[in-house]
C-alpha positions in Angstrom: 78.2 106.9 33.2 80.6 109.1 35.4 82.9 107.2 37.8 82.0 107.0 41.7 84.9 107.8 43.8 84.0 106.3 47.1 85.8 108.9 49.7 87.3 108.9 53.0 88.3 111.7 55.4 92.1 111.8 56.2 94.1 114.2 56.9 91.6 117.1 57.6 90.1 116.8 54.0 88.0 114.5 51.5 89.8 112.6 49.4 89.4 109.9 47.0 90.1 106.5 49.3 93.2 105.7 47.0 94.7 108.7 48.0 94.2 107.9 52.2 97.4 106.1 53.1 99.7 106.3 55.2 103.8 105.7 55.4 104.8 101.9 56.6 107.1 103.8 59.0 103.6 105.5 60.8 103.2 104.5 64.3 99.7 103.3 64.1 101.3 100.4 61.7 104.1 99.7 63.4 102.9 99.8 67.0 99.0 99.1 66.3 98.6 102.7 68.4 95.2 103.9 66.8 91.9 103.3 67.9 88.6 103.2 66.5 84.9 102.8 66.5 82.5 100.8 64.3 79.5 102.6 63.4 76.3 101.1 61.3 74.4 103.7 59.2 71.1 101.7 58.0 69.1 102.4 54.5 65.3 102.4 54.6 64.4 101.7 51.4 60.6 103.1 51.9 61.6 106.3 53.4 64.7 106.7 50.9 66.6 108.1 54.4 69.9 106.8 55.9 70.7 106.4 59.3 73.9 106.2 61.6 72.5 104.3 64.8 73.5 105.5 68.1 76.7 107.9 66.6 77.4 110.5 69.9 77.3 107.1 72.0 80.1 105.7 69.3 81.9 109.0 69.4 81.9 109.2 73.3 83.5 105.8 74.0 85.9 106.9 71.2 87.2 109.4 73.3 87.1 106.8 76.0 89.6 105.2 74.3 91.6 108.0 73.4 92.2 109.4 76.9 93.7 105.4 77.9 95.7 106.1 74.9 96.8 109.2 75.5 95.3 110.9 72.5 94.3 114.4 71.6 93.0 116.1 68.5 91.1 119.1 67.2 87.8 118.0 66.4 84.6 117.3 68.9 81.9 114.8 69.0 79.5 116.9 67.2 82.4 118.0 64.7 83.1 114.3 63.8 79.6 113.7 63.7 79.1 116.0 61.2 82.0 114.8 58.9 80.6 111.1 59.1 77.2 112.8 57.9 78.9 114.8 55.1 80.8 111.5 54.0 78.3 109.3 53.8 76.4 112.3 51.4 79.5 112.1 49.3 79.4 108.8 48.9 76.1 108.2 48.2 75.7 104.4 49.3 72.2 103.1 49.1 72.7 100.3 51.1 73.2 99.5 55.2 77.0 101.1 55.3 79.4 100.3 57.9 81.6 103.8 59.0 85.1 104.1 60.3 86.5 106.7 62.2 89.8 105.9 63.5 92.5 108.0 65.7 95.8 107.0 65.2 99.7 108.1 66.3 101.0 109.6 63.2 104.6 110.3 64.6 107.1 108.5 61.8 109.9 107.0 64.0 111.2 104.3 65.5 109.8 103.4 69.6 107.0 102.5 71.0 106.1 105.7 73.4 102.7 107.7 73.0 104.2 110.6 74.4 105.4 113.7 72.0 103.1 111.8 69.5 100.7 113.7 67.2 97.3 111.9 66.7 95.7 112.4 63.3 91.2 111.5 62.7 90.7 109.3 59.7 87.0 108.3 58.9 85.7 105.6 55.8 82.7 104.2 54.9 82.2 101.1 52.9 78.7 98.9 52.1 78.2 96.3 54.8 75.4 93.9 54.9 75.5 90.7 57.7 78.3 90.0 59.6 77.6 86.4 59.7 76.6 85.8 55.8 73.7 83.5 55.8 74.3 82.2 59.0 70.8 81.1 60.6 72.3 80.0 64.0 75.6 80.3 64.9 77.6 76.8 65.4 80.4 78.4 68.0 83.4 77.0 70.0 84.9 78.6 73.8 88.3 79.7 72.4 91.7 78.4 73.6 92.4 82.0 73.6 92.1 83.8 76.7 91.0 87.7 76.3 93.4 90.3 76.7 93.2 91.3 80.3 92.7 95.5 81.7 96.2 95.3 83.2 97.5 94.4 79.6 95.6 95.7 76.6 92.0 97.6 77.9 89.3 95.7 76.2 87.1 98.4 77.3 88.7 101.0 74.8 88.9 99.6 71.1 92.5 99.8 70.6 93.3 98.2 66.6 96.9 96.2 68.0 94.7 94.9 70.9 92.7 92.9 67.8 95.2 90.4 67.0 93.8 88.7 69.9 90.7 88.9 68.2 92.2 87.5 65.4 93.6 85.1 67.0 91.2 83.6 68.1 88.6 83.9 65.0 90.8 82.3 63.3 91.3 79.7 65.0 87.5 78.5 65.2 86.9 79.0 61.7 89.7 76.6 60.8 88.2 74.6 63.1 84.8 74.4 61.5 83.0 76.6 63.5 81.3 79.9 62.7 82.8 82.0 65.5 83.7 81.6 69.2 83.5 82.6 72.9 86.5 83.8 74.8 87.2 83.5 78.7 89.0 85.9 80.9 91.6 84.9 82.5 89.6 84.2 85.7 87.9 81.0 83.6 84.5 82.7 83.9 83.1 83.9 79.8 84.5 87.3 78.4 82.7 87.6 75.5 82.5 86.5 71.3 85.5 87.4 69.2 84.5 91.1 68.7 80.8 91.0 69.9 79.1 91.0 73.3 77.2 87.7 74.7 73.8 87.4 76.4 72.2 84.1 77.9 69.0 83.6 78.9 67.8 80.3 81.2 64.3 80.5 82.6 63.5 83.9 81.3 66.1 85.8 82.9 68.8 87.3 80.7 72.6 87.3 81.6 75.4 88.9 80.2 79.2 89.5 81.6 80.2 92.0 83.6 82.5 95.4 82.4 85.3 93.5 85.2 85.0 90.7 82.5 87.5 92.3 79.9 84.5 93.1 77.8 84.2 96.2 75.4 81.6 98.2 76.9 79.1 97.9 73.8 76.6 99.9 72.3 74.6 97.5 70.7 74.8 95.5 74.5 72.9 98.8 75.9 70.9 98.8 73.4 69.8 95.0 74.5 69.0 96.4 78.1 67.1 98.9 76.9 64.8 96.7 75.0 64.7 94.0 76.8 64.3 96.0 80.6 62.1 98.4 79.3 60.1 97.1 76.5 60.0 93.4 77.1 60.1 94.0 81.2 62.5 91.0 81.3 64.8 90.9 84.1 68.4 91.6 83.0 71.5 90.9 85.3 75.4 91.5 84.4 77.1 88.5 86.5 80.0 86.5 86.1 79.2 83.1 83.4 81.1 80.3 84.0 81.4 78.0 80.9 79.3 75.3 81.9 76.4 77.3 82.0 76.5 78.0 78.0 76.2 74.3 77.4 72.8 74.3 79.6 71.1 77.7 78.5 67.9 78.1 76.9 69.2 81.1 74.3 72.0 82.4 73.4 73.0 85.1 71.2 75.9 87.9 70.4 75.6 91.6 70.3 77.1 93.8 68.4 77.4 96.8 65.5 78.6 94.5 63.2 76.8 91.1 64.5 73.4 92.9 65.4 71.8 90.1 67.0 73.0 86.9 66.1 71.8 83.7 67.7 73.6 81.0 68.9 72.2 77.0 68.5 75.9 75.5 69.5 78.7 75.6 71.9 81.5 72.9 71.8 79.0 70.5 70.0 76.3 70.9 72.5 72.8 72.2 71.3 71.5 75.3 72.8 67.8 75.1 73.9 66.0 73.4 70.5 68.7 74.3 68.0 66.9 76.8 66.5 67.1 80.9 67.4 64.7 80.9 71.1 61.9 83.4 71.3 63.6 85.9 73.4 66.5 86.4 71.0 63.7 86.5 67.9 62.0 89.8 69.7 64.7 91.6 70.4 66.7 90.8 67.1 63.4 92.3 65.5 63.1 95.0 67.5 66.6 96.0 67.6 66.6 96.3 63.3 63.1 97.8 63.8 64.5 100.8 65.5 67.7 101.0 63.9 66.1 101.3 60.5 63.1 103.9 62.1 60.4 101.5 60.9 59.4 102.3 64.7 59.0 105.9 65.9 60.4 104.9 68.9 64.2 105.9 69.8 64.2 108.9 67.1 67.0 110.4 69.1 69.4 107.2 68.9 69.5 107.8 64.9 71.1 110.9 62.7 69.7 111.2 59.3 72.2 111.4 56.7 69.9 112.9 53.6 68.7 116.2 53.6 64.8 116.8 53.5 64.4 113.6 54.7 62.2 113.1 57.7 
């Protein structure tokens, strides 16, 4: 059987993924000066299609973060687009893939300045199934950690050295025995999960933190509104949480592109609701991979199909 080179673009070409590397002297390792975005493409088996979920909206808040960052390149939305379409073709992945594009400072020198810095677009795919690998409720702690405020690192744009908080504070819950965690702002009231958005619902009302929260500004966490707002007609308000409330809700669940919709049944060793993923949570988790895979017709313009001929 021929070999299958998995590919990545880098450096305005396709290239085998062995040959995508960069110097350790590149300011993007040395600084963590790059940014990126975390895209899902799904695979429907029945309609043998592919599809990157909600790519522009990725792309836009991209370039969101590379205006805080003071980057600029050569390519547009519908340009990168395109490439991520043409990559995924190459690669040929017949299974839910997760897709990478990244911008990074490629100056090689010493300082931290992002001024007379180039910027250089590098995009990979690799297969990605659950974030959360068999997980059937998530068992979570509030972090120690506190997230990383606007004045300091933006949460709102998804800068990669702003992630070692992230790491942080993973880590730290893991070791601990837990699956994941919730991190508060500064202020004491809840930020959000480790690198996922967080809703709560008590008496049929959803909340979920505010953007002045030190929250990334997600695209799954739209998504949520619009399912639950329009197609659920559930009310839907962004306040602040304090922590106590967690420990008393009726649902909770993360949000995210690599999460999905992932429910939570513990906080600090308290049970949420009846230990068990609530009703609310249930609906929208199955509406939200019912659209992303285009078992619905609904949405059609939130997905890009990656195989040609395909409908």
């Amino acid at each position: 059987m021929p070999e299958v080179k998995n590919y990545a673009f880098f450096q305005g070409k396709f290239v085998p993924m062995e040959e995508a590397k960069v110097s350790i002297l590149t300011h993007a390792f040395m600084y963590g000066t790059a940014i990126f975005e975390g895209i899902r493409a799904y695979w429907n088996e029945k309609q043998g299609q592919m599809y990157l979920f909600r790519a522009d909206d990725h792309l836009k808040r991209m370039f969101d973060s590379m205006k805080i960052m003071h980057m600029e390149i050569s390519y547009s939305v519908e340009d990168i687009s395109k490439i991520m379409v043409e990559l995924l073709q190459r690669n040929s992945f017949k299974t839910d893939t997760y897709v990478r594009p990244c911008v990074y400072k490629a100056a090689q020198t010493i300082g931290p300045s992002l001024d007379h810095n180039p910027s250089e677009l590098s995009i990979l795919t690799v297969p990605f199934g659950d974030y959360f690998h068999g997980a059937q409720g998530l068992k979570v702690c509030v972090s120690n950690w506190r997230r990383v405020e606007d004045n300091a690192i933006p949460a709102r744009a998804k800068i990669v050295g702003a992630y070692a908080n992230t790491a942080l504070a993973k880590t730290d819950a893991v070791v601990a025995g837990f699956d994941d965690c919730i991190v508060l702002s500064e202020s004491g009231h809840v930020s959000e999960g480790s690198a996922m958005n967080l809703f709560l619902v008590k008496n049929g009302v959803l909340s979920t933190p505010p953007q002045t929260e030190n929250i990334l500004e997600g695209i799954t966490r739209d998504t949520v509104f619009n399912i639950a707002e329009k197609e659920l007609h559930l009310k839907i308000l962004s306040r602040s949480i304090d922590r106590s409330e967690l420990y008393i809700a009726d649902e909770l669940f993360f949000c995210g592109t690599g999460a999905q919709i992932a429910a939570i049944v513990e906080v600090d060793k308290r049970i949420i609701g009846n230990g068990s993923e609530g009703p609310i949570s249930k609906m929208i988790r199955e509406r939200y991979i019912s659209i992303c895979r285009a078992e619905v017709a609904d949405y059609k313009n939130w997905r890009t199909p990656v195989y040609p001929n395909k409908s």
